[in-house]
C-alpha positions as CSV (number, residue, x, y, z in Angstrom):
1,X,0.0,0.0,0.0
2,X,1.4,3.5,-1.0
3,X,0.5,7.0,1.6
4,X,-0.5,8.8,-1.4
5,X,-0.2,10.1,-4.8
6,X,1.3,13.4,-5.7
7,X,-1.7,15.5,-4.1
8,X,-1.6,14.1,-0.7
9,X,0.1,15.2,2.2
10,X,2.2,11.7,2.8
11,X,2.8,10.9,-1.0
12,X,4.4,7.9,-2.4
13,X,6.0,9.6,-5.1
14,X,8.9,10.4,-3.3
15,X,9.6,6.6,-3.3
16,X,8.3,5.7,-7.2
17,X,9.3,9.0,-9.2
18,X,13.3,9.8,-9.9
19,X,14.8,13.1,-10.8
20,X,18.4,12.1,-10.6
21,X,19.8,10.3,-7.9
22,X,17.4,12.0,-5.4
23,X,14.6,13.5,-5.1
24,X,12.7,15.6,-2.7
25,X,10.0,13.2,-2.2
26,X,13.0,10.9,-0.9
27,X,13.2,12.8,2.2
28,X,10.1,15.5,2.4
29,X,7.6,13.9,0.5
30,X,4.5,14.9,3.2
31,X,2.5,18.1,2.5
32,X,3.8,19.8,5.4
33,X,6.8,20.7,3.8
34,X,5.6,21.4,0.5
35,X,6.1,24.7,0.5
36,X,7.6,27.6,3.1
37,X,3.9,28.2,3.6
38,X,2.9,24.5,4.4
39,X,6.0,24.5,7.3
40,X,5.0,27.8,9.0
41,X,1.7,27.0,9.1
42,X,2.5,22.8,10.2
43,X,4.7,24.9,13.1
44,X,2.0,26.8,14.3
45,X,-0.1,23.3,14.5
46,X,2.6,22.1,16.8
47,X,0.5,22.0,19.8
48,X,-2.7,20.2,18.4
49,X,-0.4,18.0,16.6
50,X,1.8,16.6,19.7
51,X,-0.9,15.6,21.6
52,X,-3.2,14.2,18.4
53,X,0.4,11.8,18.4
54,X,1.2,11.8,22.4
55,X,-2.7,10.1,22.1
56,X,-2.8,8.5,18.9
57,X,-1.9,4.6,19.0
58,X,-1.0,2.8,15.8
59,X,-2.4,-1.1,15.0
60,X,-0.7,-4.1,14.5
61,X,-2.7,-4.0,10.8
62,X,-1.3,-0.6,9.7
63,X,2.4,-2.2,11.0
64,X,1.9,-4.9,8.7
65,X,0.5,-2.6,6.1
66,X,3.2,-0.1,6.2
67,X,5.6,-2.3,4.4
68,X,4.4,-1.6,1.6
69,X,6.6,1.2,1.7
70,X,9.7,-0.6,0.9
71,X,8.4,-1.1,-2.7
72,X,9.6,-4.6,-1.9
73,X,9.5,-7.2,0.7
74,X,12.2,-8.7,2.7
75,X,12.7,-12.7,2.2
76,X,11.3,-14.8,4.6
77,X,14.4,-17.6,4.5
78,X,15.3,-17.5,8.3
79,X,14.1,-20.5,10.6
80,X,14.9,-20.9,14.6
81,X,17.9,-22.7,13.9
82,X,19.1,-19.1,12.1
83,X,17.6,-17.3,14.6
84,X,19.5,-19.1,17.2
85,X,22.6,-18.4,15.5
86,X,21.9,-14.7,15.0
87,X,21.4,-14.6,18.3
88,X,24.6,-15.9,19.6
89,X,26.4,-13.9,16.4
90,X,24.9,-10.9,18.1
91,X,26.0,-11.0,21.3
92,X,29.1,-13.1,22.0
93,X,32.1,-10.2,21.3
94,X,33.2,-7.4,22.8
95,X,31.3,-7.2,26.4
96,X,32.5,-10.4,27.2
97,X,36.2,-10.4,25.9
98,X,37.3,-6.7,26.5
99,X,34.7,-5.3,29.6
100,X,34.9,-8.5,31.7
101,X,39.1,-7.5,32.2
102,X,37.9,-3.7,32.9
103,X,35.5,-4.3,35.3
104,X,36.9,-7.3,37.0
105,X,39.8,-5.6,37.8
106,X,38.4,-2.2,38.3
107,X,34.9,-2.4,39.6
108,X,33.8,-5.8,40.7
109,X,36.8,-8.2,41.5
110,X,36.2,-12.4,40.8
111,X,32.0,-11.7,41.6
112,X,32.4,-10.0,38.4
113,X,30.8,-13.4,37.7
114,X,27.6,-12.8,39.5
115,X,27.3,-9.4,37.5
116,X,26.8,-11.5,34.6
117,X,24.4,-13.2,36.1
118,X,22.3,-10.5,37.3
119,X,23.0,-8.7,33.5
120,X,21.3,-12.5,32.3
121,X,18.4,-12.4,34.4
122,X,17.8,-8.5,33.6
123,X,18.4,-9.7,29.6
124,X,16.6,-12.7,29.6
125,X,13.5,-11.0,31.4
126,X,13.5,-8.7,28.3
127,X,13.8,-11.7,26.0
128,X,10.6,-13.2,27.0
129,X,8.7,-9.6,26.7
130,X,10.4,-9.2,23.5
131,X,9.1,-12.7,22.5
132,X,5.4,-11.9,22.6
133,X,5.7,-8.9,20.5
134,X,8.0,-10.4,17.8
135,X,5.4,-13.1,17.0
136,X,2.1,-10.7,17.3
137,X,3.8,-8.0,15.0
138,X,6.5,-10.1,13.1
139,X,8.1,-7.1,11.3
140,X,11.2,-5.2,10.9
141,X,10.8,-1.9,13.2
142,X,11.7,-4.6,16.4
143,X,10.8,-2.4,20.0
144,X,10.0,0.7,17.6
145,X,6.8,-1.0,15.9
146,X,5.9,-2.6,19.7
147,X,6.1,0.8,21.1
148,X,4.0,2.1,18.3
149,X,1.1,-0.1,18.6
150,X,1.1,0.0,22.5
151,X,2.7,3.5,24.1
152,X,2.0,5.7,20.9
153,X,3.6,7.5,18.4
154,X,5.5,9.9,20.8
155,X,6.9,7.2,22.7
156,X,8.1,4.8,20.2
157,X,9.7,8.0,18.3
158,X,12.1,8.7,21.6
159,X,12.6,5.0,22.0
160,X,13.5,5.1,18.1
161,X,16.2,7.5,18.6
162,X,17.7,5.8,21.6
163,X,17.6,2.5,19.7
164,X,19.3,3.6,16.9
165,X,22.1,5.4,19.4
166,X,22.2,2.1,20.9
167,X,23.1,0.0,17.8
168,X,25.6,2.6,16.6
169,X,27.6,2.7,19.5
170,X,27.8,-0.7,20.0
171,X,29.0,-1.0,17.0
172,X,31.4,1.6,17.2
173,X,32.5,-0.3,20.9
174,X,32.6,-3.6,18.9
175,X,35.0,-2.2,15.8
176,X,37.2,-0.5,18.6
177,X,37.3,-3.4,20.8
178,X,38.4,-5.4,17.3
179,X,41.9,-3.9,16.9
180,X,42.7,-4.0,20.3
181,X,42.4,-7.9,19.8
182,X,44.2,-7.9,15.9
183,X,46.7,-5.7,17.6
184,X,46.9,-8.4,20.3
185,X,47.1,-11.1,17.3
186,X,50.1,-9.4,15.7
187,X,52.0,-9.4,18.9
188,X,51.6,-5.4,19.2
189,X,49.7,-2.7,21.7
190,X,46.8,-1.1,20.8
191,X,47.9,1.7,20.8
192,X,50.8,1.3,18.1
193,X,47.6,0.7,15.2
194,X,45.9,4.1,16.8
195,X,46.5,7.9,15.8
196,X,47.0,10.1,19.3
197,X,46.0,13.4,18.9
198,X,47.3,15.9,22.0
199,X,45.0,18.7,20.8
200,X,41.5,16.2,21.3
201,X,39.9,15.9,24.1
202,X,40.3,13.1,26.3
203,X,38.9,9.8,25.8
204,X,38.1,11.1,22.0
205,X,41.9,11.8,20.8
206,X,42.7,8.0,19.9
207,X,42.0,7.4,16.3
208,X,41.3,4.1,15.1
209,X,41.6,3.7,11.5
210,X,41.5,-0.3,11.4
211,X,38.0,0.1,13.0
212,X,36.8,2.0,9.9
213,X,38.3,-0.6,7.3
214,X,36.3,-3.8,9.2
215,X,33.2,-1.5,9.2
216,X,33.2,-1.5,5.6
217,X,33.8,-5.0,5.0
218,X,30.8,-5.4,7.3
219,X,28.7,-3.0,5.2
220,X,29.6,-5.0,2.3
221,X,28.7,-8.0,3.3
222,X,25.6,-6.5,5.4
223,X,23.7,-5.4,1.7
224,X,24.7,-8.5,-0.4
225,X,22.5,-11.1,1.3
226,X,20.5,-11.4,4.8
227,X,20.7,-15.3,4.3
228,X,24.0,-15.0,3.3
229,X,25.1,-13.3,6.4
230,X,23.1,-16.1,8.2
231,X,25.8,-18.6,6.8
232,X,28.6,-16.5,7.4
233,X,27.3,-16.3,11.0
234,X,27.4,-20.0,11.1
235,X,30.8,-20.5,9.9
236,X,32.3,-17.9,12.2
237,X,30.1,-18.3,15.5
238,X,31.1,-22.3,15.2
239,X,34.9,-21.2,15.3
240,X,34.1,-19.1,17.6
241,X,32.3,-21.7,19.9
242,X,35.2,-24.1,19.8
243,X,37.4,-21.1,21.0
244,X,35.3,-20.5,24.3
245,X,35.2,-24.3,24.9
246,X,39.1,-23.7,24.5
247,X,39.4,-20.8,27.2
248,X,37.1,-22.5,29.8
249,X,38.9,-25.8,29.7
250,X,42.3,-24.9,29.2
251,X,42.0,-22.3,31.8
252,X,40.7,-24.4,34.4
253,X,43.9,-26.5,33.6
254,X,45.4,-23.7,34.5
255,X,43.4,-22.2,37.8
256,X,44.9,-20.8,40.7
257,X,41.8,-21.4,43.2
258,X,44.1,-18.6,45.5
259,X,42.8,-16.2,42.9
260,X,39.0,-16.2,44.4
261,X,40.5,-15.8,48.2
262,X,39.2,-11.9,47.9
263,X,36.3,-13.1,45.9
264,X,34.3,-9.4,46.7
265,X,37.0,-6.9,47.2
266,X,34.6,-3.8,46.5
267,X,31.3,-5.2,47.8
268,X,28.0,-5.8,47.0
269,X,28.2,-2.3,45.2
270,X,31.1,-3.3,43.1
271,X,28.8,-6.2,41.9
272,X,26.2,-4.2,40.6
273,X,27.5,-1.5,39.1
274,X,29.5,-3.8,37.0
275,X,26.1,-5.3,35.7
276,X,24.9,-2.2,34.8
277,X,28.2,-1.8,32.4
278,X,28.2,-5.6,31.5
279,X,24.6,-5.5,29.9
280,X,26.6,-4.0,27.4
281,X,27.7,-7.9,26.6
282,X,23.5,-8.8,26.5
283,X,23.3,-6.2,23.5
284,X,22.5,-7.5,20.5
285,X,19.5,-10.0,20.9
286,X,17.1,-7.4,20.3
287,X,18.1,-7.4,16.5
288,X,17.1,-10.6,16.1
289,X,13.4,-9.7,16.9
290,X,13.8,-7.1,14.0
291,X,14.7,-10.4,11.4
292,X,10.7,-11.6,12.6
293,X,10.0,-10.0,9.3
294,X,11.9,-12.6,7.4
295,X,11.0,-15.2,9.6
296,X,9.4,-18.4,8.0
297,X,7.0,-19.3,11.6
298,X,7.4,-16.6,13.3
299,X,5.6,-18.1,16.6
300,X,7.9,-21.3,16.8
301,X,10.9,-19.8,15.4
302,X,11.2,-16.5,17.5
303,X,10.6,-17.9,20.8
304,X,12.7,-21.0,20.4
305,X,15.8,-18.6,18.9
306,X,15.4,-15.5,21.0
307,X,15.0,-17.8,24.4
308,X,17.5,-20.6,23.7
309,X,20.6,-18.3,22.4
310,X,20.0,-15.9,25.4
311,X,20.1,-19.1,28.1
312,X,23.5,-20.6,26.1
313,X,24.3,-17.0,26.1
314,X,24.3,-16.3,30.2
315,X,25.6,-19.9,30.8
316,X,28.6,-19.5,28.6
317,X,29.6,-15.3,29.8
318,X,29.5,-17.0,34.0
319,X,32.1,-19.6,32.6
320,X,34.3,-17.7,30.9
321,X,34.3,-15.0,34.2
322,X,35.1,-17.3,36.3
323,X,37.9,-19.0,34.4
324,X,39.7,-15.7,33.9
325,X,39.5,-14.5,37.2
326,X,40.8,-17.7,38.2
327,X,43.4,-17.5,35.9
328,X,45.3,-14.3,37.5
329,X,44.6,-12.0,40.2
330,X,42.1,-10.0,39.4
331,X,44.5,-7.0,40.0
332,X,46.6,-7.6,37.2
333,X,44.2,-8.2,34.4
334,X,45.0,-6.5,31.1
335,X,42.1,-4.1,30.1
336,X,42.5,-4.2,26.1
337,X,43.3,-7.8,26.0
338,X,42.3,-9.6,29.0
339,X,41.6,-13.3,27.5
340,X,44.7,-13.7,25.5
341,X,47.1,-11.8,28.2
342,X,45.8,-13.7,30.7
343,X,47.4,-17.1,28.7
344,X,50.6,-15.3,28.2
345,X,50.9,-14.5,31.8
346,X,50.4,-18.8,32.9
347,X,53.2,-19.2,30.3
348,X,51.0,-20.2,27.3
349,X,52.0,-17.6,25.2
350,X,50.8,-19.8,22.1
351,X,47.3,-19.7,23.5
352,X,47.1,-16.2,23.3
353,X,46.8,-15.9,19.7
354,X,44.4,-18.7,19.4
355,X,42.4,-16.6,21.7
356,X,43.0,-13.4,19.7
357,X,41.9,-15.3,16.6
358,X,38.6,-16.4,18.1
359,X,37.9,-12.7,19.3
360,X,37.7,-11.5,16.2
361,X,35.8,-14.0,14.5
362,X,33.6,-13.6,17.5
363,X,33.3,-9.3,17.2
364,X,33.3,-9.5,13.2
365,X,29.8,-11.8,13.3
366,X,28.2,-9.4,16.7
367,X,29.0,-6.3,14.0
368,X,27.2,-8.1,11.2
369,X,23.9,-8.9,13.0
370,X,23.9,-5.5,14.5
371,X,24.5,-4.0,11.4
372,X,21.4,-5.8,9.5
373,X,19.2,-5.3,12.7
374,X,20.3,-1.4,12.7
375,X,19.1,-1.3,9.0
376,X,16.1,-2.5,9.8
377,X,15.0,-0.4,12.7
378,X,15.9,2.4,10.4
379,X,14.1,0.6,7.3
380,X,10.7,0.3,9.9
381,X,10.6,4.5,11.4
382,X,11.7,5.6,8.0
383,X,8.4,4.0,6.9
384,X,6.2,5.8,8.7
385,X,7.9,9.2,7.6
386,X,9.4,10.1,11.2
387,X,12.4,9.5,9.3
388,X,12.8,10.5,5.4
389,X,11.4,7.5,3.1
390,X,14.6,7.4,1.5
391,X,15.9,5.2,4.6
392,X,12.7,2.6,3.6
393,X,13.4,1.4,0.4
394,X,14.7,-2.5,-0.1
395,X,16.7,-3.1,-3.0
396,X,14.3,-5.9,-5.6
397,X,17.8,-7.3,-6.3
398,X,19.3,-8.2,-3.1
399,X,16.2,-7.7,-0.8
400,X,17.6,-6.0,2.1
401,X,17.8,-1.9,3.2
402,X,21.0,-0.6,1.3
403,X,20.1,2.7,2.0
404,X,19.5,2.0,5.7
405,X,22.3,0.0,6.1
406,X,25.1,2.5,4.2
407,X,23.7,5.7,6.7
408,X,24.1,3.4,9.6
409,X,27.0,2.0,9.3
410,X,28.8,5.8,8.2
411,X,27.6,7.0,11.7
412,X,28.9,3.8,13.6
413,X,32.1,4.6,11.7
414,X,32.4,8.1,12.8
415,X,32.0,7.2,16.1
416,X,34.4,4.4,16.3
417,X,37.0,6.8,14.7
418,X,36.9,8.8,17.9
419,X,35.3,7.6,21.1
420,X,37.0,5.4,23.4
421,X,35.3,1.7,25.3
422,X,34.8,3.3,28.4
423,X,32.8,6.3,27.4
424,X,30.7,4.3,24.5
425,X,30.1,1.3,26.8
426,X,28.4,3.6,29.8
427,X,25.9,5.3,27.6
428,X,25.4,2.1,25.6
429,X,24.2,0.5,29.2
430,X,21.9,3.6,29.4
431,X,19.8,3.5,26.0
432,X,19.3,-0.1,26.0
433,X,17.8,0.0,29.6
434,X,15.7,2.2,29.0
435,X,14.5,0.7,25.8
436,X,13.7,-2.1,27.6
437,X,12.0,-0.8,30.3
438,X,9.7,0.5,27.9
439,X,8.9,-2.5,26.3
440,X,8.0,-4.4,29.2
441,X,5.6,-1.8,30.5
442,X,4.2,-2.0,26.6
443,X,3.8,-5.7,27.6
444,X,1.5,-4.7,30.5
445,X,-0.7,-2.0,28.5
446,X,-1.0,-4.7,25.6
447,X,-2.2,-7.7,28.0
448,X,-4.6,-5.5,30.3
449,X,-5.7,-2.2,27.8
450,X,-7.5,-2.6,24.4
451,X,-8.8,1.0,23.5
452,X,-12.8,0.5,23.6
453,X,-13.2,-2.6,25.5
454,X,-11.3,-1.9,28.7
455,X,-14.1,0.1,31.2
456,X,-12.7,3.3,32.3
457,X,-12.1,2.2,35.7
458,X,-10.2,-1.2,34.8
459,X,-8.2,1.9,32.6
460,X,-8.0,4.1,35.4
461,X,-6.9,1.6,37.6
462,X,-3.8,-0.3,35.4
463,X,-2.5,3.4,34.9
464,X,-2.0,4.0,38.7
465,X,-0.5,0.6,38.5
466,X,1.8,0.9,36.2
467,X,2.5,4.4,37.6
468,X,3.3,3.2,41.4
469,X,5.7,0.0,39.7
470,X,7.7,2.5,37.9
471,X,7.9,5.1,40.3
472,X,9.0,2.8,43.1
473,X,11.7,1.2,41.1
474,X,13.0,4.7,40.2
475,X,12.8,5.5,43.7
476,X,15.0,2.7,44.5
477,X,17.3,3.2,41.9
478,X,18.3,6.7,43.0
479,X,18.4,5.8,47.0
480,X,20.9,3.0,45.5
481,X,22.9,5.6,43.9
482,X,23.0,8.5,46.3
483,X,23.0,6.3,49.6
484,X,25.6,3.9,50.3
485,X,24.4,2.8,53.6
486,X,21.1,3.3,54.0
487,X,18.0,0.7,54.0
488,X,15.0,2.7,55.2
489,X,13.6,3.2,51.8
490,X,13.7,-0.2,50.7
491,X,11.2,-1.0,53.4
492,X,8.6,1.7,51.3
493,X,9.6,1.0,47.7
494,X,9.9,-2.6,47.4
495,X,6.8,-3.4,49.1
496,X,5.0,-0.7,46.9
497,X,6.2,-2.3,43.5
498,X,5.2,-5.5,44.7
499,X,1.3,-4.0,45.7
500,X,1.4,-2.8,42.6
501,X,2.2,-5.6,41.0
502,X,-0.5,-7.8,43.0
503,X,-3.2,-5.0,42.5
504,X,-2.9,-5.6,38.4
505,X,-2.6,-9.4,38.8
506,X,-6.1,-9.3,41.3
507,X,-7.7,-6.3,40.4
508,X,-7.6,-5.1,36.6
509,X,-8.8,-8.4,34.2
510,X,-7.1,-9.8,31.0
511,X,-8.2,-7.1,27.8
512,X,-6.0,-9.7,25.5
513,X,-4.7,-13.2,25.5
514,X,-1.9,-13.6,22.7
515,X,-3.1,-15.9,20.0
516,X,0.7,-17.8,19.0
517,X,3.2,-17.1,21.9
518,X,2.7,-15.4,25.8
519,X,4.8,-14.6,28.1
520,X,4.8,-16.4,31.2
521,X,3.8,-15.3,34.6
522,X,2.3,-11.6,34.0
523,X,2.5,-9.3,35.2
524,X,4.9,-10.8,37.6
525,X,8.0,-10.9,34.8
526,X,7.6,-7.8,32.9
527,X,6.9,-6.0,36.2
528,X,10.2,-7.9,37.8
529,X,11.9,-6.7,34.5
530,X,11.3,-3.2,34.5
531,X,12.3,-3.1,38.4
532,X,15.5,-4.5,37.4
533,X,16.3,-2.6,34.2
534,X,15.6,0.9,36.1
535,X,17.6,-0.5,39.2
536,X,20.6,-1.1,37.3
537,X,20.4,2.6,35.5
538,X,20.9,4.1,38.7
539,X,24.5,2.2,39.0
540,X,25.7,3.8,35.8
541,X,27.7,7.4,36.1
542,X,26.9,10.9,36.0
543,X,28.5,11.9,33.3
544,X,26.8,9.2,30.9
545,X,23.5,10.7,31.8
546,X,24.3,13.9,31.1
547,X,24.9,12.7,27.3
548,X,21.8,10.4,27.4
549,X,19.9,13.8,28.5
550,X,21.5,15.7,25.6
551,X,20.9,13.0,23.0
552,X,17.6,12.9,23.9
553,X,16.8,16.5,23.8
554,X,18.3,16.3,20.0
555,X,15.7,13.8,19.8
556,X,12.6,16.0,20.9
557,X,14.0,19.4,18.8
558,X,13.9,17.0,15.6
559,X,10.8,15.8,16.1
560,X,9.1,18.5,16.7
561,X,10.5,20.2,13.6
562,X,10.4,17.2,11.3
563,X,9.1,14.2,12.2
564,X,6.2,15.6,14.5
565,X,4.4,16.9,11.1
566,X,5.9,14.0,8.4
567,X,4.2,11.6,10.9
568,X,0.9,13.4,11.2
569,X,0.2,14.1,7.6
570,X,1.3,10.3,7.2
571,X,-1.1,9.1,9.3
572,X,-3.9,11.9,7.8
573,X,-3.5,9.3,5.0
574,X,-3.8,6.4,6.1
575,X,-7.0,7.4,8.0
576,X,-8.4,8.5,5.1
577,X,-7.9,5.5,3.6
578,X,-9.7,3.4,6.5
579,X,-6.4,2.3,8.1
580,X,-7.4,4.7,11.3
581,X,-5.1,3.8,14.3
582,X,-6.6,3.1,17.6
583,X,-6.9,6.1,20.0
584,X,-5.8,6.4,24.1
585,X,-8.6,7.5,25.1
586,X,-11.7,5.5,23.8
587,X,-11.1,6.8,20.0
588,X,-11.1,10.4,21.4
589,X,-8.2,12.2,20.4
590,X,-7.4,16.2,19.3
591,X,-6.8,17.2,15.7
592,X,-5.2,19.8,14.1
């Protein structure tokens, strides 16, 4: 289905016309900004407009619908057994071979193991709400299109932006992390293969050229095929399987059980905050929900590959921990390299490049998939015009986002260029809790609110719910964060999630069972996963805030100049073409 001919406000013919090699229809093909005249007078509408999307909920037949506006579909070749693989492509690379060193040593000590565990549970939590979603709405825009259809326009949008900050810095973490391991391979220091510049800021002064190079060779390979990646992900997530096997036996061999005498050297505190930055390692598995688009049974495949890679996943990062941290004292782990120093340092200096070698097989497949899920994230927002069209389009030849995928992967390159682990990990940890957050308290809405059937006092009532879970787990999170010693407000907080929690299960009824896939146990897990995902922001520094603040307010001043009024004109259409999306409030919401 097209948004419109030339005369409409959300034309197609931005996507079907060509003057050149673009056109303005590729970016500002929506009757706001037809004209000087259209803008100033879409400006002035800003008010009406917001809250027409703040209410305005889309439906999981206009997701479907929408695309159309890719001129082409994506292939459905992947299965669970792809999905599986995808999964572990996706997250198995950087967080676990360059962040476990830095916070083992630095933050956390030998329980740097049970930080992985409480990063898994956090993760896996997510997993499940992801789960439902993915099968329900099996396409491309991943959390985005969830958000859409439960939250509303304005929320999904902020999500959006955070989602796509998330994937491009962890790429850019990823590519970084990369050389420091081929640097490691060739018997060098990182820092000989990286440009220092005196008159750049700190952390941002250490250029990385090699990160740029295996960028595009991922970019390459990204547009050719999504089932070819899927095969290259096999290949180089087996290798890198029999690698891990390598490090947990062989360092066992190895094990000094002395090592784990100071098993907690900075405390309970230590623990935590280290699983706030060691989510980082979990990142990834949310791309795979964005391949449900291309997905040949979505409700068998999805679950079975999002839920088995992630278990394999948490099983396999508490190993490997462990082994290092038994290998050498914790104090003298190498921060760049830890893995393959840690060999050298037992005497097995052989080892080291094995490890090195596995590293990088491992980081070049978590680039891939988080390069074709980026695309498609972009692929899905760009298709309902809060980003220019031109980011929609699917190439007929090799079915899969060029455009998406070339923008993407430029910014991740930038980045990496730049912007050291430490800084890029931090406000990675930030985005992606948040994200996920917000799709478990979508889970909720979805499960207990469907716009004219839920009474107004069943409504009423999940909101205060819902409210009083999030509130209290925010609550929490800053008295973890401000007070070291206190306990008082736990006794208020915790108790006042958990009434929350029980007043939704006893008091607000079922508005929808899912018709494939549910999630277990609601609202009991998504309410235990938001609890966790907000306690573990309020571990995470000061500093990395105050860039998730500024991003964000980036994010608002766009859309209220741009994507507020492509969106709204966009939508105009499809109402008037009897694809009306469900309101917040029973169908009632302002117009402009």
């Amino acid at each position: 289905m097209g948004i419109g001919g030339e005369t409409d406000g959300g034309g197609s013919s931005g996507l079907t016309r060509r003057r050149g090699c673009f056109d303005k229809g590729d970016f500002l093909p929506e009757e706001s900004f037809q004209s000087w005249g259209n803008y100033v007078n879409a400006l002035k509408r800003t008010p009406a407009r917001l809250a027409d999307r703040v209410l305005t909920r889309s439906s999981v037949e206009a997701e479907l619908e929408v695309k159309a506006q890719s001129q082409h579909e994506m292939k459905k070749t992947l299965s669970w057994w792809d999905l599986m693989w995808f999964g572990m492509g996706a997250v198995i690379g950087a967080g676990i071979f360059v962040l476990t060193g830095l916070e083992a040593r630095d933050v956390a000590g030998p329980a740097v193991v049970l930080s992985y565990a409480v990063s898994g549970l956090s993760a896996l939590l997510s997993v499940f709400c992801y789960t439902e979603f993915a099968v329900e709405i099996p396409v491309a825009g991943g959390s985005f299109a969830y958000l859409r259809v439960e939250l509303g326009d304005f929320a999904a949008f902020i999500a959006a932006g955070n989602i796509l900050l998330e994937y491009v810095i962890s790429g850019a973490a990823v590519a970084r992390s990369w050389t420091s391991y081929f640097a490691t391979l060739c018997g060098k220091e990182p820092a000989k293969f990286r440009i220092h510049v005196d008159s750049l800021k700190e952390g941002y002064n250490d250029l990385d050229p090699i990160a740029i190079g295996i960028l595009i060779i991922i970019c390459v390979m990204a547009v050719m095929s999504t089932k070819g990646s899927s095969r290259l992900n096999y290949v180089a997530s087996a290798v890198h399987l029999v690698v891990i096997c390598f490090i947990i036996i062989a360092g066992l061999i190895k094990a000094d059980p002395s090592n784990y005498k100071d098993f907690a050297p900075y405390g309970v505190r230590g623990i935590f905050k280290a699983s706030s930055v060691l989510f980082f390692a979990y990142v990834g598995f949310d791309a795979v929900s964005t391949m449900a688009e291309e997905t040949k049974n979505p409700a068998k495949d999805i679950p079975i590959g999002l839920v088995g890679s992630m278990v394999m996943i948490t099983t396999i990062y508490c190993l490997m921990a462990m082994t290092l941290c038994l290998l050498q004292p914790y104090k003298s782990i190498d921060p760049d390299a830890p893995f393959s120093r840690a060999f050298e340092m037992v005497g097995w200096s052989w080892a080291q490049y094995l490890v090195a070698a596995g590293a990088l097989k491992g980081m070049t497949t978590v680039m891939l998939v988080s390069v074709v899920g980026q695309a498609r994230y972009l692929t899905h927002i760009a298709r309902t015009h809060m980003m220019p069209p031109w980011f929609a389009k699917v190439s007929p030849k090799t079915g899969t986002p060029i455009n998406a995928t070339i923008v993407m992967l430029a910014a991740t390159a930038v980045i990496a260029f730049f912007t050291q682990l430490e800084i890029l990990s931090n406000l990675l940890s930030i985005s992606t809790l948040f994200i996920f957050m917000l799709v478990a308290v979508a889970l909720l809405v979805r499960r207990y609110y469907v716009s004219g059937e839920t009474s107004p006092a069943n409504r009423n009532k999940l909101i205060v719910f819902l409210v009083l879970i999030v509130a209290s787990s925010i609550v929490t999170a800053a008295y973890w964060g401000l007070s070291e010693k206190g306990w008082i407000a736990y006794c208020v907080t915790v108790p006042v999630w958990f009434l929350s929690t029980a007043g939704i299960w006893l008091l607000v009824p079922h508005a929808r069972r899912p018709k494939l896939w549910g999630v277990p146990l609601v609202p009991w897990l998504p309410s235990a996963s938001i609890a966790i995902n907000i306690f573990l922001l309020g571990s995470i520094d000061r500093d990395s805030f105050i860039r998730f603040g500024a991003w964000t307010g980036f994010l608002l001043v766009y859309y209220l100049l741009f994507g507020l009024h492509a969106s709204y004109d966009t939508a105009k259409v499809f109402e008037s073409r009897e694809m009306a999306p469900r309101k917040a409030e029973e169908g009632q919401a302002p117009t402009a």
